[in-house]
C-alpha positions as CSV (number, residue, x, y, z in Angstrom):
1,X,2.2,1.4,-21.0
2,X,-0.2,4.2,-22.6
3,X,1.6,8.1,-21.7
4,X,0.7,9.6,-18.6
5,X,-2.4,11.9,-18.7
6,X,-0.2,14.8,-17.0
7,X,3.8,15.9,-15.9
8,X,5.0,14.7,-12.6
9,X,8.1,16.3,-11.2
10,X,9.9,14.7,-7.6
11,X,11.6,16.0,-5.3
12,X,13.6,14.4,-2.7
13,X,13.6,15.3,1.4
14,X,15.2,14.2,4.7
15,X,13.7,13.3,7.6
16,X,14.8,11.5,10.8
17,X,13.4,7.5,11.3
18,X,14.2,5.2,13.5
19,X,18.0,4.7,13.6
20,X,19.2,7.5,11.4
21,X,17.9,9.5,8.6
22,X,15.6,8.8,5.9
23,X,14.9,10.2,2.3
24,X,11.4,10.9,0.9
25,X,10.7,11.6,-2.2
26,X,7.5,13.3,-3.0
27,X,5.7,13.2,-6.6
28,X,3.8,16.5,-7.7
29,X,1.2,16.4,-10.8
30,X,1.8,19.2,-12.6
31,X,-2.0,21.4,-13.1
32,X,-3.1,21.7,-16.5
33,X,-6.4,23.2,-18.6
34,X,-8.5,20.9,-17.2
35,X,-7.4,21.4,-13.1
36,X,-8.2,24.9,-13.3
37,X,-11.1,24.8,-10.5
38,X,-9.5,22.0,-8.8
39,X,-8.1,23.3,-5.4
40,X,-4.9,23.8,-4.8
41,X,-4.2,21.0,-2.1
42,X,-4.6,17.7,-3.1
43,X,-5.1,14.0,-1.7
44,X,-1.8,12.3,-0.9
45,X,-0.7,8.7,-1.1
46,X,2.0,7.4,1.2
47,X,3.6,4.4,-1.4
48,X,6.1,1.4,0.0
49,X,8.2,-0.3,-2.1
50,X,8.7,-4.1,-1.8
51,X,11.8,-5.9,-1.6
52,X,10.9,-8.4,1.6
53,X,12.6,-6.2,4.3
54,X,15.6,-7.0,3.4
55,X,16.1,-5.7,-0.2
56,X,15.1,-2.7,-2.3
57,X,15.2,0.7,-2.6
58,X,13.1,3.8,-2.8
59,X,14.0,3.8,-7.3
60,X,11.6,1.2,-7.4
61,X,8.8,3.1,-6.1
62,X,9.4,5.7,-8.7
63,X,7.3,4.3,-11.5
64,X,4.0,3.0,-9.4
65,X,4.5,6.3,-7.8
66,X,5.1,8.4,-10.6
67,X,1.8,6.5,-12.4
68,X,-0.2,7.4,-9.4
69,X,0.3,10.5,-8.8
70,X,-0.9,11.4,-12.4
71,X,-4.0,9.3,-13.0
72,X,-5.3,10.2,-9.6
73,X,-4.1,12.7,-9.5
74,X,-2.6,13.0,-6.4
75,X,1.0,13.8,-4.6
76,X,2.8,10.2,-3.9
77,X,5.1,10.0,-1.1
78,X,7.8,7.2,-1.3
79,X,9.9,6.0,1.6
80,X,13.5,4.8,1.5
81,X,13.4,2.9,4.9
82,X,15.7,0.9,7.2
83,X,16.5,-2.9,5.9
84,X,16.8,-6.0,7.3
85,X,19.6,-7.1,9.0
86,X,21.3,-3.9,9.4
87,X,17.9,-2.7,10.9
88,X,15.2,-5.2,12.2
89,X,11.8,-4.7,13.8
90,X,11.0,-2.6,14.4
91,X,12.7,0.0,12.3
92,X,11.1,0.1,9.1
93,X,7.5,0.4,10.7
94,X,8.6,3.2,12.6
95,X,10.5,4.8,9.7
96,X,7.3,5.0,8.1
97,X,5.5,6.3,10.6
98,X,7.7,8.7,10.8
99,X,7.3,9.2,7.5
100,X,3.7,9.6,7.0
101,X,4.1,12.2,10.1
102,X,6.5,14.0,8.3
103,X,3.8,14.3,4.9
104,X,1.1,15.1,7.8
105,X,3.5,18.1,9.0
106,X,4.9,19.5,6.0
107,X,1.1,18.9,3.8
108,X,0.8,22.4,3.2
109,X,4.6,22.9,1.6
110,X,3.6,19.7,-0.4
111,X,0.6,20.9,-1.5
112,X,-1.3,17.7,0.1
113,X,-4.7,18.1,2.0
114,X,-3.6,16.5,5.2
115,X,-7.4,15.0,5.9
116,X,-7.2,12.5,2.9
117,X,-3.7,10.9,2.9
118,X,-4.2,6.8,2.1
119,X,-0.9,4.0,2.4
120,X,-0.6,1.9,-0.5
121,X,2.2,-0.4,-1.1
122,X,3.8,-3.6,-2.5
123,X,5.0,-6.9,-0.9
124,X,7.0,-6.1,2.1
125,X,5.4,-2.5,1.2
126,X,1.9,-4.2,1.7
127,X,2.6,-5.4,5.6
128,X,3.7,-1.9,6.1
129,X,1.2,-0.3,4.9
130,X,-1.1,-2.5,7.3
131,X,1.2,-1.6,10.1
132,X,1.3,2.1,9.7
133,X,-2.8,2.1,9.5
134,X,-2.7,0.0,13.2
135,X,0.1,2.4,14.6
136,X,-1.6,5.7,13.3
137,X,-5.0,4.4,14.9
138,X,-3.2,3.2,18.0
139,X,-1.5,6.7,18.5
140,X,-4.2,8.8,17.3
141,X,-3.0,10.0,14.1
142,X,-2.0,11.0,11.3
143,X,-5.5,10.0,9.9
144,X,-5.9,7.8,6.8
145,X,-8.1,7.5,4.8
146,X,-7.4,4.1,3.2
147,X,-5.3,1.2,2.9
148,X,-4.0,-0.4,-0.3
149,X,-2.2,-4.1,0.2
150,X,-0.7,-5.2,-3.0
151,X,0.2,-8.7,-2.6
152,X,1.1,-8.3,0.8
153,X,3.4,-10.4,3.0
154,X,1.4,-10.3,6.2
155,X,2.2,-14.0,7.9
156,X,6.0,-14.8,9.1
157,X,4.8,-18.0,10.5
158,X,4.2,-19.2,6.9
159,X,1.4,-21.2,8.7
160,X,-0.9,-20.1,5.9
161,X,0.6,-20.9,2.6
162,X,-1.1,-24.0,1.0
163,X,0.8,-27.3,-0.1
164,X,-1.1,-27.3,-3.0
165,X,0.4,-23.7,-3.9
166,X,4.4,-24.7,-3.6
167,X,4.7,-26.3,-6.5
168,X,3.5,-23.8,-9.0
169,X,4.1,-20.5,-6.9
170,X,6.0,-17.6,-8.2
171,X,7.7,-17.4,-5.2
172,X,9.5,-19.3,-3.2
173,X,8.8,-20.1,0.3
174,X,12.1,-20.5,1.7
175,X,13.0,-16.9,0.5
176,X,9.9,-15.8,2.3
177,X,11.0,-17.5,5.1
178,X,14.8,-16.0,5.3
179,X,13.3,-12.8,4.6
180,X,11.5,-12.9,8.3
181,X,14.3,-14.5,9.9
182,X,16.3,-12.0,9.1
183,X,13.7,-9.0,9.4
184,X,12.2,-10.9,13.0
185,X,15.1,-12.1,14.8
186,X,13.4,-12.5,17.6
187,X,10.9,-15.7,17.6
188,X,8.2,-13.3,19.5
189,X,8.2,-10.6,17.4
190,X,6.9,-13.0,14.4
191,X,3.3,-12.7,16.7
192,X,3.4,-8.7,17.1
193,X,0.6,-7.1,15.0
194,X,2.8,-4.8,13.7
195,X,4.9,-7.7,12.2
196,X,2.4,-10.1,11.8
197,X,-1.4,-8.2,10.8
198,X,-3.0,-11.5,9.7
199,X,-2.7,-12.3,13.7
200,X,-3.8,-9.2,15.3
201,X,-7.2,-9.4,17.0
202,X,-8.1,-6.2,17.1
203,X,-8.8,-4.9,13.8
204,X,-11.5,-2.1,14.5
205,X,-11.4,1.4,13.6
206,X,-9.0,0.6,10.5
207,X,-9.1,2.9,7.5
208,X,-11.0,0.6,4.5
209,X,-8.9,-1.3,2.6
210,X,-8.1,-3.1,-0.9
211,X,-6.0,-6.2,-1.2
212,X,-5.2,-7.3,-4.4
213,X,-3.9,-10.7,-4.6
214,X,-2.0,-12.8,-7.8
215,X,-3.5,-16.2,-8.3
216,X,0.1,-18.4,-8.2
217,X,1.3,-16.1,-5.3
218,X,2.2,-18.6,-2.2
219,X,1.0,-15.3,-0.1
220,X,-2.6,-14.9,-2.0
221,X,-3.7,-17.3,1.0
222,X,-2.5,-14.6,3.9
223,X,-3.7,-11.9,2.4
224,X,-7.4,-13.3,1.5
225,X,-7.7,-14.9,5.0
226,X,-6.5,-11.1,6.7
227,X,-9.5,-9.4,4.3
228,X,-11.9,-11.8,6.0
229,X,-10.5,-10.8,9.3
230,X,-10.8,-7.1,8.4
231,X,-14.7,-7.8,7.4
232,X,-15.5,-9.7,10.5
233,X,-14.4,-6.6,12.2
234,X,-16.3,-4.6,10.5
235,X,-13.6,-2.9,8.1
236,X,-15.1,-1.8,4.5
237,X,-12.7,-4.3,2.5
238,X,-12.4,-5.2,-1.3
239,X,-10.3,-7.9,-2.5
240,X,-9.4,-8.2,-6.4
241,X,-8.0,-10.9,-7.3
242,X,-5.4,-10.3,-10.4
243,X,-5.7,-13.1,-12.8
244,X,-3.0,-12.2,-15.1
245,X,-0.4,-10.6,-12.8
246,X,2.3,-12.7,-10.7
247,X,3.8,-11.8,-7.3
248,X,6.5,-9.6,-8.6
249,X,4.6,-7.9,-11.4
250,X,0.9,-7.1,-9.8
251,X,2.1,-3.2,-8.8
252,X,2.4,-2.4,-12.4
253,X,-0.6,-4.5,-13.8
254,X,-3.0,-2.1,-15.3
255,X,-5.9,-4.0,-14.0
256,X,-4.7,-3.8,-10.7
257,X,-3.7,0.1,-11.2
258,X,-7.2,0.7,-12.7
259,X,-8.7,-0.9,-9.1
260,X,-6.5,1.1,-7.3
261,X,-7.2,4.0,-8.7
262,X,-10.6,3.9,-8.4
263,X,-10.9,2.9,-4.7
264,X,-8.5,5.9,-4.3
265,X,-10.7,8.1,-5.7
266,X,-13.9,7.0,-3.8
267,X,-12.7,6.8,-0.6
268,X,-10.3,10.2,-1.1
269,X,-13.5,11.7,-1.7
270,X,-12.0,12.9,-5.7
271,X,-15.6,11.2,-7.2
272,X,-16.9,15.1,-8.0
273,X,-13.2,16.1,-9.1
274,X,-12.5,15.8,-13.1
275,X,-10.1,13.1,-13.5
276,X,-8.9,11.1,-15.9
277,X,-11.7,8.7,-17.0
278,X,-11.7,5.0,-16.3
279,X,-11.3,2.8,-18.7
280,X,-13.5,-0.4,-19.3
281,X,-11.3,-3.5,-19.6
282,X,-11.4,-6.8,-21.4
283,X,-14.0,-9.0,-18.8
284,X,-11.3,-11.9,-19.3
285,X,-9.1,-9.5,-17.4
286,X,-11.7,-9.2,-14.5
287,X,-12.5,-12.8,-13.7
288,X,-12.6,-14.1,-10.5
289,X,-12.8,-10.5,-8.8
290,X,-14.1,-10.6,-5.9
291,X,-15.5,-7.2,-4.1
292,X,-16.3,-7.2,-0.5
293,X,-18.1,-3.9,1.2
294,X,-19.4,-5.6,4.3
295,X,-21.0,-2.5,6.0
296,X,-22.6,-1.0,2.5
297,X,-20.5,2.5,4.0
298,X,-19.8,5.3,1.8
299,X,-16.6,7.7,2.7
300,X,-17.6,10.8,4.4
């Protein structure tokens, strides 16, 4: 991976979530020569690790995190929330909630311009990260400004995933499948929209959003399929599909970073800010990419 194009330094912080306490840890880009008209509070980006509920930790966040916040640049919040089965639904949804209230709160200290905060995250970070944009519309804020699913599990039924996909996934379905058991214990919790986004019906007045999906993922299916849903609701979606990237390794593809970053930057309003150029890519990396602005909208 090429060096960073600036210093991050991170700092972790305490805050309380659902059941008990839980540590942020906030990534600062450094100014240098070049940010000397930029202003002082910058756009922040709430990132979720994966780990399917049940597994992970906030240490591997650190390097999508600390890569973020220096090509944006931005400050990156990561979340070390509750797990599955010490602490089902709905903890971890409301441990990031709490979180991103917490960033909203304390954006000043941090540095952050509280009116462009996005989510982003991977996985079981990804259905979060779709959650906490329905919560934080459904309870009138914080506000975000976008949505980044990366590989997203979205679909605990496991209605979705195609035959034709089980044999050559590169993931299996039955660990999918234990990871909602033991994250949804509860047989009617596997419907909520907070659990399940690729069921909700009532998808308007969500932030825009970018799903990037791995060809030989057995969730690429769910996560296409909840970007249709977002356009016929009239959501300003994109969906890039990662040809060379698998399940586990799409957060740290470069091609899916370079998409990232730029949808971060456009709807974060940075597009006048200097910023580290981005770089044209091999087309073979770009194939099958698919880009999807329904409504033609432009951030305001």
């Amino acid at each position: 991976m090429a060096p960073l194009p600036r210093e991050v330094t991170a700092e972790d912080y305490w805050t309380q979530g659902y059941a008990g306490r839980i540590r942020l840890r906030v990534f600062r880009p450094e100014m240098d020569t070049d940010d000397a008209a930029a202003p002082l509070r910058r756009p922040g980006v709430l990132y979720l690790h994966g780990g399917g509920f049940v597994r992970g930790s906030i240490n591997d966040a650190d390097a999508p995190a600390r890569h973020l916040a220096a090509t944006l640049p931005a400050v990156v919040v990561t979340v070390g929330y509750s797990l599955a089965p010490a602490a089902p639904f709905p903890a971890a949804p409301e441990d990031v909630y709490a979180a991103l209230c917490c960033m909203a709160d304390h954006a000043g200290a941090w540095g952050i311009d509280r009116r462009r905060i996005a989510v982003a995250g991977h996985d079981a970070g990804g259905n979060l990260s779709a959650a906490l944009s329905m919560i934080a519309r459904d309870r009138g804020g914080p506000h975000l400004r976008a949505q980044v699913l990366i590989a997203p599990m979205l679909d605990p039924t496991m209605a979705r995933v195609r035959p034709d996909h089980l044999a050559n996934a590169d993931n299996s379905a039955e660990v999918c499948a234990d990871c909602y058991r033991q994250y949804l214990p509860r047989p009617t919790e596997r419907v909520h929209p907070y659990a399940a986004p690729v069921e909700s019906r009532r998808l308007q007045g969500l932030p825009p959003a970018l799903l990037l999906t791995a060809p030989q993922d057995l969730l690429r299916t769910e996560a296409e399929r909840y970007a249709a849903c977002l356009i016929e609701a009239g959501v300003v979606t994109q969906v890039v599909r990662v040809n060379e990237a698998c399940h586990d390794s799409i957060a740290m593809s470069a091609v899916a970073q370079d998409e990232m970053t730029c949808f971060l930057r456009w709807h974060l309003g940075m597009t006048r800010q200097a910023a580290v150029p981005r770089k044209r890519r091999p087309r073979a990396d770009r194939k099958d990419r698919t880009s999807i602005d329904p409504t033609g909208e432009t951030p305001g």
